[in-house]
PyMOL Python script that loads the backbone (N, CA, C, O; Angstrom):
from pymol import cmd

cmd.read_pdbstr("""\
ATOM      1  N   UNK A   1      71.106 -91.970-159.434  1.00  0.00           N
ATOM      2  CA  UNK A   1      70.500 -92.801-158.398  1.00  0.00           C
ATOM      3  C   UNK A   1      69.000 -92.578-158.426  1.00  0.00           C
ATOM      4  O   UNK A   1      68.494 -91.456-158.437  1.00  0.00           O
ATOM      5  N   UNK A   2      68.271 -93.798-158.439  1.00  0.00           N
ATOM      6  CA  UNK A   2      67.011 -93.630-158.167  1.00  0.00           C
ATOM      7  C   UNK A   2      66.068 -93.937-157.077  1.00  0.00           C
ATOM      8  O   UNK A   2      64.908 -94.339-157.156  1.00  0.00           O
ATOM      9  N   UNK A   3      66.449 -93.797-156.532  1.00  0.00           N
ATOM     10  CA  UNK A   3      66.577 -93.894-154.882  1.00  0.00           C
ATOM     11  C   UNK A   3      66.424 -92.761-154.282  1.00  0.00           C
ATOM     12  O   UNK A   3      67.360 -92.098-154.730  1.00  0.00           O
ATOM     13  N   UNK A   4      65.616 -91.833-153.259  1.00  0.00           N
ATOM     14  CA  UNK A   4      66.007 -90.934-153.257  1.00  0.00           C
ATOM     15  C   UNK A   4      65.483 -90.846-151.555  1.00  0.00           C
ATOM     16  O   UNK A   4      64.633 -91.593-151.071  1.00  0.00           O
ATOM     17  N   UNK A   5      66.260 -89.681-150.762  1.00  0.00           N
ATOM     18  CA  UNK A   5      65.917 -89.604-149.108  1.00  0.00           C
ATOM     19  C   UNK A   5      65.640 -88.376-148.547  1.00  0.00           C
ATOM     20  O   UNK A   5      65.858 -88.100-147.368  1.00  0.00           O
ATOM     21  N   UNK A   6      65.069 -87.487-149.532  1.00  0.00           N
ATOM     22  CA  UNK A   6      64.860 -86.333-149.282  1.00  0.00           C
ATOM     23  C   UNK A   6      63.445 -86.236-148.039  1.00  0.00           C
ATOM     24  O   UNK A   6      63.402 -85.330-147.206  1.00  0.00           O
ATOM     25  N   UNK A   7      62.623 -87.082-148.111  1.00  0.00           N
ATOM     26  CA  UNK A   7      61.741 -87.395-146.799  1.00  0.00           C
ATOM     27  C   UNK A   7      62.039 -87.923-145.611  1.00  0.00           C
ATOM     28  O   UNK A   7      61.380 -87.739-144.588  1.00  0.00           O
ATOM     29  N   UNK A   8      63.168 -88.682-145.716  1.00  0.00           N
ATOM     30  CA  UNK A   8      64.114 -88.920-144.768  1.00  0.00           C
ATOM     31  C   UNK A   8      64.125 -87.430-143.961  1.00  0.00           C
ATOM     32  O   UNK A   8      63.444 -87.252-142.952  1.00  0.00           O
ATOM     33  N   UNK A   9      65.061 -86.308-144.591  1.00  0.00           N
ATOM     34  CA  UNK A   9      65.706 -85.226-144.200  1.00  0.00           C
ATOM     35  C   UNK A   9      64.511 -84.699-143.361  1.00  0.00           C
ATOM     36  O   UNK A   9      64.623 -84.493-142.153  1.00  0.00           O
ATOM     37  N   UNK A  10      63.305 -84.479-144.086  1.00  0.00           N
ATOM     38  CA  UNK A  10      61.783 -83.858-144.120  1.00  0.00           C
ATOM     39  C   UNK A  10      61.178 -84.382-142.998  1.00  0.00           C
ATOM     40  O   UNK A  10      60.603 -83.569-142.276  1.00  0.00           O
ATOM     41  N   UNK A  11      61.166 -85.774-142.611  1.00  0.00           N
ATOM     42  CA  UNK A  11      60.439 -86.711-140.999  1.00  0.00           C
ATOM     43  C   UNK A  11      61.755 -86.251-140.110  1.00  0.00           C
ATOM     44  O   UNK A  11      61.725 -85.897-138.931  1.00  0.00           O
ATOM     45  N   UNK A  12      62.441 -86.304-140.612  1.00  0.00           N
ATOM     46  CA  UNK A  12      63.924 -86.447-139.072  1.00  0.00           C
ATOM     47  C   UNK A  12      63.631 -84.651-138.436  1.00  0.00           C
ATOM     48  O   UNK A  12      63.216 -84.521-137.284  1.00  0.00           O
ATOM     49  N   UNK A  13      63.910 -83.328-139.357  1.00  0.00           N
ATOM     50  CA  UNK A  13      63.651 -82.449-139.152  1.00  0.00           C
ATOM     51  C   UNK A  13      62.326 -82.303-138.080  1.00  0.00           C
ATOM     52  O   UNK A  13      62.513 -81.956-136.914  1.00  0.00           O
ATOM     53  N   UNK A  14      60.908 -82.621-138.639  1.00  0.00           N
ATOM     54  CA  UNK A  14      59.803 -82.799-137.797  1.00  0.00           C
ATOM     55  C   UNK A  14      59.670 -83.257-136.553  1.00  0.00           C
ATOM     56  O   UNK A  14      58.911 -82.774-135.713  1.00  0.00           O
ATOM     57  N   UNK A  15      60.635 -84.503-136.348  1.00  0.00           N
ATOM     58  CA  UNK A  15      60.563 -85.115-134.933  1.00  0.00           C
ATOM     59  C   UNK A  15      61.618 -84.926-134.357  1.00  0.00           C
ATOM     60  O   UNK A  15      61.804 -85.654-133.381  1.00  0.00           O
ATOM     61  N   UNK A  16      62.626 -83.989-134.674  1.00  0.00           N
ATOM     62  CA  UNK A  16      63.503 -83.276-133.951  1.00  0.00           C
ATOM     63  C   UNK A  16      64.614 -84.299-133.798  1.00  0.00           C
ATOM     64  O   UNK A  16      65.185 -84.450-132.717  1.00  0.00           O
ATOM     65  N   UNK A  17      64.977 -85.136-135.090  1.00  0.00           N
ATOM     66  CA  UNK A  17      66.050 -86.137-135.071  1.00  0.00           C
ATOM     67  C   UNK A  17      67.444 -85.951-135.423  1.00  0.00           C
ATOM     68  O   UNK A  17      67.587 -86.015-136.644  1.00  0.00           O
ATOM     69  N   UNK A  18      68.161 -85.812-135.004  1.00  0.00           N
ATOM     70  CA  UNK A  18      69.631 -85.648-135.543  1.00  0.00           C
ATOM     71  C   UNK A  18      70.140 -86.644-135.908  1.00  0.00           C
ATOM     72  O   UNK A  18      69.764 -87.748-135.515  1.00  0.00           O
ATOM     73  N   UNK A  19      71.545 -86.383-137.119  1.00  0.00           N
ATOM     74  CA  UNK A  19      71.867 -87.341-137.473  1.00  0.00           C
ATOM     75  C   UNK A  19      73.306 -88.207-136.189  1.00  0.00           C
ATOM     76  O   UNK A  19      73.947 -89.253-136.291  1.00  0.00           O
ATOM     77  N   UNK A  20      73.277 -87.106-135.107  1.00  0.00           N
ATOM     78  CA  UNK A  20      74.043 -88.130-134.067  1.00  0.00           C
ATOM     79  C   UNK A  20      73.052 -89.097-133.321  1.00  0.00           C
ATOM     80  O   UNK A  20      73.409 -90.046-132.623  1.00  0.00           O
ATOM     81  N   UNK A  21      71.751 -88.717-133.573  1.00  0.00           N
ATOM     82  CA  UNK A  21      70.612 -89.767-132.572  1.00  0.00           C
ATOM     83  C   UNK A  21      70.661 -91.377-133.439  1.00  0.00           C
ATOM     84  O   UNK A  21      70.764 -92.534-133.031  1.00  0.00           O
ATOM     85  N   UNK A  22      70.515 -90.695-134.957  1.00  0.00           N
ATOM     86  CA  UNK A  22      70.877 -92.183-135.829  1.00  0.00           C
ATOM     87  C   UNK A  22      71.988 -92.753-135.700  1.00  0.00           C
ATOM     88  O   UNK A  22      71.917 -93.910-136.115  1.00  0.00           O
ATOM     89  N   UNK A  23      73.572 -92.325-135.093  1.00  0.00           N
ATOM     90  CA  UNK A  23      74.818 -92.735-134.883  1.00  0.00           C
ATOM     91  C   UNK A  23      74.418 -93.741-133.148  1.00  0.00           C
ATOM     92  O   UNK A  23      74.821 -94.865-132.848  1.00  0.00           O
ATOM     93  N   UNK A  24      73.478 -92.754-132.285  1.00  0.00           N
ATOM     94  CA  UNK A  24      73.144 -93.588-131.105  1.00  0.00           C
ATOM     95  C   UNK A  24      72.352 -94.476-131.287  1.00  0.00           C
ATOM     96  O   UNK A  24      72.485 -95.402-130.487  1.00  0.00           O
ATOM     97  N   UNK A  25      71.494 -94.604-132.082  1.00  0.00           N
ATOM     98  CA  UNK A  25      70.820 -95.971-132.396  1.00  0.00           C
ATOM     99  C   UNK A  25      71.049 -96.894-133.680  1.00  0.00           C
ATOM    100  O   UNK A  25      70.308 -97.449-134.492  1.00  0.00           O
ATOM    101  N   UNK A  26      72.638 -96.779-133.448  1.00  0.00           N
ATOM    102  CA  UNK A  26      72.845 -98.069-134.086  1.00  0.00           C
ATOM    103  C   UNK A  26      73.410 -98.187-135.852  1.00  0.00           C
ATOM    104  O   UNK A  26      73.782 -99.171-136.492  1.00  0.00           O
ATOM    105  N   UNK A  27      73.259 -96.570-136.291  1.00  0.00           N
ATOM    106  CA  UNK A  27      73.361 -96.440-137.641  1.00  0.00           C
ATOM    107  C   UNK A  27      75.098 -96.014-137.770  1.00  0.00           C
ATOM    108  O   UNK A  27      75.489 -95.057-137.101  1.00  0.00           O
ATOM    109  N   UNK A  28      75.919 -96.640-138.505  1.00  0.00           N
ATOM    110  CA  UNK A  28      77.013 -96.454-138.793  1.00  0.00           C
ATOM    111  C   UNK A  28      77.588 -95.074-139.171  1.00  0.00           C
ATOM    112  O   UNK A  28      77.270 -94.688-140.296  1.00  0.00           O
ATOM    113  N   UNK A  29      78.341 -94.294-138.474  1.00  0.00           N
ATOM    114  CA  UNK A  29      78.399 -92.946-139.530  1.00  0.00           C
ATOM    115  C   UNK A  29      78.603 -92.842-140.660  1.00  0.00           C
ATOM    116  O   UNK A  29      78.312 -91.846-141.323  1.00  0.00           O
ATOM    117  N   UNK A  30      79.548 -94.617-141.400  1.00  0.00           N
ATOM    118  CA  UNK A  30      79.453 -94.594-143.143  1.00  0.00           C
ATOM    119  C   UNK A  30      78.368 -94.899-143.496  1.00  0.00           C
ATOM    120  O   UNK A  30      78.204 -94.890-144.716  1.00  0.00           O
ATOM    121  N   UNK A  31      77.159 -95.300-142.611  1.00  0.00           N
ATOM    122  CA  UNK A  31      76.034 -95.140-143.570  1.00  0.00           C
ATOM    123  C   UNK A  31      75.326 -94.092-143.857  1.00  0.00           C
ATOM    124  O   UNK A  31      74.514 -93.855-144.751  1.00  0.00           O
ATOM    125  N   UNK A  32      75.784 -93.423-142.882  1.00  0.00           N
ATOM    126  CA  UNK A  32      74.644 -91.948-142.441  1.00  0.00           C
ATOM    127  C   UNK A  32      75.646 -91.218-143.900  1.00  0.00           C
ATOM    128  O   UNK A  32      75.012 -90.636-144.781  1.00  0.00           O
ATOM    129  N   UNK A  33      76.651 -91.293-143.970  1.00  0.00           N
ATOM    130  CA  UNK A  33      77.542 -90.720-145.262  1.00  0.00           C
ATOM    131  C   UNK A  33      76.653 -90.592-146.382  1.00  0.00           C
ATOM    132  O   UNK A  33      76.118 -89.654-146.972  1.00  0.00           O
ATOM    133  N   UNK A  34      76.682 -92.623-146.546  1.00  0.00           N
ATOM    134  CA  UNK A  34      75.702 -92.877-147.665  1.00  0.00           C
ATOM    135  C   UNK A  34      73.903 -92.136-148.217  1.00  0.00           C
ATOM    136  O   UNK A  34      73.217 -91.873-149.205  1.00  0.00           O
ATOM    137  N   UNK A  35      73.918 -92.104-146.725  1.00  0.00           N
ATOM    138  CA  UNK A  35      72.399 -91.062-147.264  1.00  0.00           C
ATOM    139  C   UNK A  35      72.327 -90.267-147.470  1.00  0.00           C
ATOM    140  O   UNK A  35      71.563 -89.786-148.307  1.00  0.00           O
ATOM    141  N   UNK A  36      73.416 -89.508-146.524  1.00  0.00           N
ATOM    142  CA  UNK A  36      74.222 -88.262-147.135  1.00  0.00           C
ATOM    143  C   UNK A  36      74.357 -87.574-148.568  1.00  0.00           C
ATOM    144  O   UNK A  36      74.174 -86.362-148.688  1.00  0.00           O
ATOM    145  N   UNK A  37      74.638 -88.272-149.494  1.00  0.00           N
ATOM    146  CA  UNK A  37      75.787 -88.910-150.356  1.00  0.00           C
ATOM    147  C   UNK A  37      74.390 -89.393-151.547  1.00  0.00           C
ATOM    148  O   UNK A  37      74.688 -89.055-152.692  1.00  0.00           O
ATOM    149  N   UNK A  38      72.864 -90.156-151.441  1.00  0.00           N
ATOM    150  CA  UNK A  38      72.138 -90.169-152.099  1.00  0.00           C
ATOM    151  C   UNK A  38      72.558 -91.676-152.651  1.00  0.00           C
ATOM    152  O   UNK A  38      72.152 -92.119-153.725  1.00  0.00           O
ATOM    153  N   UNK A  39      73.686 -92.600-151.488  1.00  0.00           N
ATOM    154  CA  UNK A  39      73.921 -94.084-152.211  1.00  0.00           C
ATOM    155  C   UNK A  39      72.991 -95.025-151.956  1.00  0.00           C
ATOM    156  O   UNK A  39      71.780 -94.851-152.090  1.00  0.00           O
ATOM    157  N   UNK A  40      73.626 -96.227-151.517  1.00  0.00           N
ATOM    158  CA  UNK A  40      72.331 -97.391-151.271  1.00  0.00           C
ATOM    159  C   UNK A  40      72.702 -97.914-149.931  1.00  0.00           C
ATOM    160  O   UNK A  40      73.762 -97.859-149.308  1.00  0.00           O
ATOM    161  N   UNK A  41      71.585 -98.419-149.664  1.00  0.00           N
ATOM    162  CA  UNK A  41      71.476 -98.300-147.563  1.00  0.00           C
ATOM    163  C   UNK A  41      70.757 -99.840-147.837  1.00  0.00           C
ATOM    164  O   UNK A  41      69.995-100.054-148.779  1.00  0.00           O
ATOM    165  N   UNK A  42      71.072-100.645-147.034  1.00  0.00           N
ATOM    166  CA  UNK A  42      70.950-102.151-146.919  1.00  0.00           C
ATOM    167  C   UNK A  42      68.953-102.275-146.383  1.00  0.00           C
ATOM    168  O   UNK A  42      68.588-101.105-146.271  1.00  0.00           O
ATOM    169  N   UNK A  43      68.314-102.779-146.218  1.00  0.00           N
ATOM    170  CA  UNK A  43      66.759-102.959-145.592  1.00  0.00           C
ATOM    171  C   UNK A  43      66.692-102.393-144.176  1.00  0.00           C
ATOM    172  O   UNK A  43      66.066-101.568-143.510  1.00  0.00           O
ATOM    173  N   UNK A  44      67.747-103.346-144.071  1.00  0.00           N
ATOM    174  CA  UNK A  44      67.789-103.092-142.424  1.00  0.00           C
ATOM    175  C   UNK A  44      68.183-102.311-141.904  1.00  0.00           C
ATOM    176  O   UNK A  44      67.916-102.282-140.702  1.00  0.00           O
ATOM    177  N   UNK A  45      69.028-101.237-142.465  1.00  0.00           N
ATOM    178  CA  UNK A  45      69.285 -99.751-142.188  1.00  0.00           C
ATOM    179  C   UNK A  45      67.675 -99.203-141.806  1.00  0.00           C
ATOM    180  O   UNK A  45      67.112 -98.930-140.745  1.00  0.00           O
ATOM    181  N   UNK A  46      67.266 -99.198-143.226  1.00  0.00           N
ATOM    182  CA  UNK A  46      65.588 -98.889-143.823  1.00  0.00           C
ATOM    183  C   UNK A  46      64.640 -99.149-142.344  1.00  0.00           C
ATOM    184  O   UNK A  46      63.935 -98.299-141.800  1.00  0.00           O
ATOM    185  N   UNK A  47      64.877-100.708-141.849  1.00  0.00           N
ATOM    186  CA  UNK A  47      63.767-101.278-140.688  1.00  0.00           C
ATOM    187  C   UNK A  47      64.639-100.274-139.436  1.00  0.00           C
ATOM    188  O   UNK A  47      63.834 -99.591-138.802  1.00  0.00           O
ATOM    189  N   UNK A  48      65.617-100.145-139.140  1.00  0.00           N
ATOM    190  CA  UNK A  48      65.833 -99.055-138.258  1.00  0.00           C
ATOM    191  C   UNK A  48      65.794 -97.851-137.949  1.00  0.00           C
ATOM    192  O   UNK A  48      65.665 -97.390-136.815  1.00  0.00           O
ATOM    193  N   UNK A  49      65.950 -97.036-139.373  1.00  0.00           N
ATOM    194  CA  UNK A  49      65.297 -95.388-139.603  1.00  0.00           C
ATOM    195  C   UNK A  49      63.637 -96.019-139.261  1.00  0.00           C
ATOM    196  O   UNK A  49      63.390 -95.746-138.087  1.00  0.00           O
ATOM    197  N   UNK A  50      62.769 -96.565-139.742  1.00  0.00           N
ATOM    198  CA  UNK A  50      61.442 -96.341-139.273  1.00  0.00           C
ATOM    199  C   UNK A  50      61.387 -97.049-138.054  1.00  0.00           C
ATOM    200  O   UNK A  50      61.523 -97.984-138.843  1.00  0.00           O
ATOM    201  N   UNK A  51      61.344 -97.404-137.260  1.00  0.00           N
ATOM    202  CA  UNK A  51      61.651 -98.010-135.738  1.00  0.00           C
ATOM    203  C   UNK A  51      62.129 -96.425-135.425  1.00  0.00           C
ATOM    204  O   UNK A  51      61.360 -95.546-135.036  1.00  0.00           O
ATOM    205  N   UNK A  52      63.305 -96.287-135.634  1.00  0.00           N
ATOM    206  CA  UNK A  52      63.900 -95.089-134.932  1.00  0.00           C
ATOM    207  C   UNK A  52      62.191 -93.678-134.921  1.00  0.00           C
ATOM    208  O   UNK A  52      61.509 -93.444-133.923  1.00  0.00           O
ATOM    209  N   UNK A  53      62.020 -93.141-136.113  1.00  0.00           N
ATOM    210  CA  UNK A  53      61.051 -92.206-136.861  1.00  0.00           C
ATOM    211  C   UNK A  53      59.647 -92.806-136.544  1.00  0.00           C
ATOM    212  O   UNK A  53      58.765 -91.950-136.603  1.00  0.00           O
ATOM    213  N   UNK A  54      59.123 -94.327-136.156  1.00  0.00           N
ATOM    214  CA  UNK A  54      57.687 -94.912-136.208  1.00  0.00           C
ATOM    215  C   UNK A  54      57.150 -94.032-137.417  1.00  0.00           C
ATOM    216  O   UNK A  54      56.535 -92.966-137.433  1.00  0.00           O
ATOM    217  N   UNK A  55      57.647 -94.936-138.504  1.00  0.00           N
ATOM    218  CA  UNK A  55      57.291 -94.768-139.600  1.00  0.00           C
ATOM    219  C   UNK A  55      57.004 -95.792-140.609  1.00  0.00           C
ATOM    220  O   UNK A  55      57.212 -96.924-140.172  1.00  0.00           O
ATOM    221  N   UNK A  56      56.625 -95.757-141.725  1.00  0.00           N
ATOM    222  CA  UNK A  56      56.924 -96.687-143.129  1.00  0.00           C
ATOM    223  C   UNK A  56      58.090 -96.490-143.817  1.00  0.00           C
ATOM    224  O   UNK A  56      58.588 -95.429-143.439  1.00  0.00           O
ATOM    225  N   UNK A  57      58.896 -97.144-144.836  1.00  0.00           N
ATOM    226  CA  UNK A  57      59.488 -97.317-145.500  1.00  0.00           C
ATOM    227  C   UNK A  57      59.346 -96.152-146.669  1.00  0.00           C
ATOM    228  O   UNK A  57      60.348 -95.544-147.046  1.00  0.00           O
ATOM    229  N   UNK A  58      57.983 -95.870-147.239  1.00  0.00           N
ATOM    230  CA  UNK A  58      57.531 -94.850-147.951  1.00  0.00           C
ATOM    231  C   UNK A  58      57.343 -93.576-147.403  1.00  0.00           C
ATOM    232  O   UNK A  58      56.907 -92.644-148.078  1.00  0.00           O
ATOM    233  N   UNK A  59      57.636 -93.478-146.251  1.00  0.00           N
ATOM    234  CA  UNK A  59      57.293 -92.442-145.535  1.00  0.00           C
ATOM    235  C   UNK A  59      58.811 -91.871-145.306  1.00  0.00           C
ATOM    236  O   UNK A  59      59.000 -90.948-144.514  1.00  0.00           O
ATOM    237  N   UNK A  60      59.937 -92.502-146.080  1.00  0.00           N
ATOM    238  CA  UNK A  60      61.575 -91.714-145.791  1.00  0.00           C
ATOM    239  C   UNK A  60      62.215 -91.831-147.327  1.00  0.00           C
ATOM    240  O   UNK A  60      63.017 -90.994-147.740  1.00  0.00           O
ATOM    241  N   UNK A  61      61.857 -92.741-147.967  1.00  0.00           N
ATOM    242  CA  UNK A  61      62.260 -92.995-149.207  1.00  0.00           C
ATOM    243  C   UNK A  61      61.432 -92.844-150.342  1.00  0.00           C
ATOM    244  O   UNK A  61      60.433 -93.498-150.045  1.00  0.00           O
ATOM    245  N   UNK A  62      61.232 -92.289-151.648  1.00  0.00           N
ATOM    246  CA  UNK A  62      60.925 -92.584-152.824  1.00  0.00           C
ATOM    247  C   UNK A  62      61.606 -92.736-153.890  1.00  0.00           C
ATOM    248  O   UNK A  62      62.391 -91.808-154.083  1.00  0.00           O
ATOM    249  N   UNK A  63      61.613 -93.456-154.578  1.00  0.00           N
ATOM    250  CA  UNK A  63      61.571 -93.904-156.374  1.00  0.00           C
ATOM    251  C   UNK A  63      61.557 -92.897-157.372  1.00  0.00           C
ATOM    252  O   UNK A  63      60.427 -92.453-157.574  1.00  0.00           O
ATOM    253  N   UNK A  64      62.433 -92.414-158.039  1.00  0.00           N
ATOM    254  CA  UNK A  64      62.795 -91.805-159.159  1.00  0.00           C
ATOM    255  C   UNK A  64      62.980 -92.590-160.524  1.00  0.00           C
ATOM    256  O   UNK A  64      64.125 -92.782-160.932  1.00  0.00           O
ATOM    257  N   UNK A  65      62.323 -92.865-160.955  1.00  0.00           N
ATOM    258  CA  UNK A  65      62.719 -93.365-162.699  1.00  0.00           C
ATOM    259  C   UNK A  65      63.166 -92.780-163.140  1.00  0.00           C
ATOM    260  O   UNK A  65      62.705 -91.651-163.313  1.00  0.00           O
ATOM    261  N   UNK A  66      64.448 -93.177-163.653  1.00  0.00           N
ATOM    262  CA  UNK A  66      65.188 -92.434-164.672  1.00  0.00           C
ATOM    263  C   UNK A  66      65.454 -93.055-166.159  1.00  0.00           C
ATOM    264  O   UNK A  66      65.128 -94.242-166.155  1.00  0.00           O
ATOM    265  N   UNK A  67      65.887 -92.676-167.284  1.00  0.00           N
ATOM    266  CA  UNK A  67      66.059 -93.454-168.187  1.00  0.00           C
ATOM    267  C   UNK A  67      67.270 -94.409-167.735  1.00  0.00           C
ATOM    268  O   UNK A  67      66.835 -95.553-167.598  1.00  0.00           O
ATOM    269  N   UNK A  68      68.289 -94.345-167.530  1.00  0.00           N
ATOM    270  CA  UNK A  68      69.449 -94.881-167.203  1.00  0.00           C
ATOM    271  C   UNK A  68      69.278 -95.762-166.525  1.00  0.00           C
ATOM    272  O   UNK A  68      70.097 -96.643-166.788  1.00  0.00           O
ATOM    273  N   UNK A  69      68.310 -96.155-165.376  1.00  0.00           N
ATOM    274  CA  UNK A  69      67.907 -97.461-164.375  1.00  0.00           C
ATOM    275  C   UNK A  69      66.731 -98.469-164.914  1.00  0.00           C
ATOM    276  O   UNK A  69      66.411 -99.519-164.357  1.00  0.00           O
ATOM    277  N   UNK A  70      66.107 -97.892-166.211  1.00  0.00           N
ATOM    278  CA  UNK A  70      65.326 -98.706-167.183  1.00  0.00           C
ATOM    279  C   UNK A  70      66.052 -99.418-167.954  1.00  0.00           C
ATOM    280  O   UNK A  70      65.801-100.611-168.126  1.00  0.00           O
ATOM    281  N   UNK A  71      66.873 -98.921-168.431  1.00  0.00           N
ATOM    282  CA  UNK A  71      68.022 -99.672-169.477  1.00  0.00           C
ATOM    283  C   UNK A  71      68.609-101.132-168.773  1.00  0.00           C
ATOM    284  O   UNK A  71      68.592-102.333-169.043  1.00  0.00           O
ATOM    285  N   UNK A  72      69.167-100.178-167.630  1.00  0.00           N
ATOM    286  CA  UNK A  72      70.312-101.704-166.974  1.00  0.00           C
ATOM    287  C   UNK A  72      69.256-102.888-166.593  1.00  0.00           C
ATOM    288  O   UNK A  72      69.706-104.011-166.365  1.00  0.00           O
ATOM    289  N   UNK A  73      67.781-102.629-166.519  1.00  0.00           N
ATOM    290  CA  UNK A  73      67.108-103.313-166.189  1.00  0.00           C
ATOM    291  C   UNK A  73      66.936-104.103-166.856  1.00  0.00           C
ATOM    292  O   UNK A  73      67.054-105.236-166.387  1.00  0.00           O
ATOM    293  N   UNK A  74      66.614-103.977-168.113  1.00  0.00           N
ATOM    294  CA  UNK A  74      66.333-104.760-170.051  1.00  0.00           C
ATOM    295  C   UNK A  74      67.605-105.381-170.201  1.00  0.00           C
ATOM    296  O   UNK A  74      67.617-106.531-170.639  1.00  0.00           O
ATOM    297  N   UNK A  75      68.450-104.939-169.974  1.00  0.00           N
ATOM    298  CA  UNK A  75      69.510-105.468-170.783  1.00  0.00           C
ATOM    299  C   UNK A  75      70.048-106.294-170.272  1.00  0.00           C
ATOM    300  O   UNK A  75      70.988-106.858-170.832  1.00  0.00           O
TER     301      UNK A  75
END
""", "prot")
cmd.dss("prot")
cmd.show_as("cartoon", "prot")
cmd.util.cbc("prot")
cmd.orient("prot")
C-alpha cells in the first residue's frame, strides 16, 4: 500500500483524539479497521478526519512510491 496514516496516529495522539471520538463523529468502526489495517478510506472519510483534527489532508496522510504501484500504473 502506498498510502500511508502514520500522521494520522501522530495529529490524533497530539489533540488528544481517540479512535471512539472518530466512531462519535461519524466514522464507521470498519473504517477505523481500515486505517487500522493501512487500506483505502473513501475522500470523505479524509474531509471528516480533518474537520474532526482542523487539519489538511497532508497533514494525516502521505504517499509512498513503491515499485509495485508504478507498474499497475503503465500497464
Amino acid at each position: 500500500m502506498s498510502i500511508l496514516y502514520g500522521k494520522l496516529f501522530e495529529i490524533m495522539q497530539q489533540k488528544g483524539v481517540r479512535k471512539t471520538d472518530l466512531r462519535s463523529n461519524g466514522i464507521h468502526p470498519a473504517v477505523i479497521k481500515k486505517i487500522m489495517d493501512g487500506g483505502t478510506i473513501t475522500t470523505e472519510t479524509i474531509d471528516r478526519l480533518c474537520a474532526l483534527l482542523d487539519c489538511q489532508p497532508g497533514d494525516i496522510i502521505e504517499f509512498e512510491r513503491s515499485d509495485d504501484s508504478k507498474e499497475s500504473i503503465v500497464n
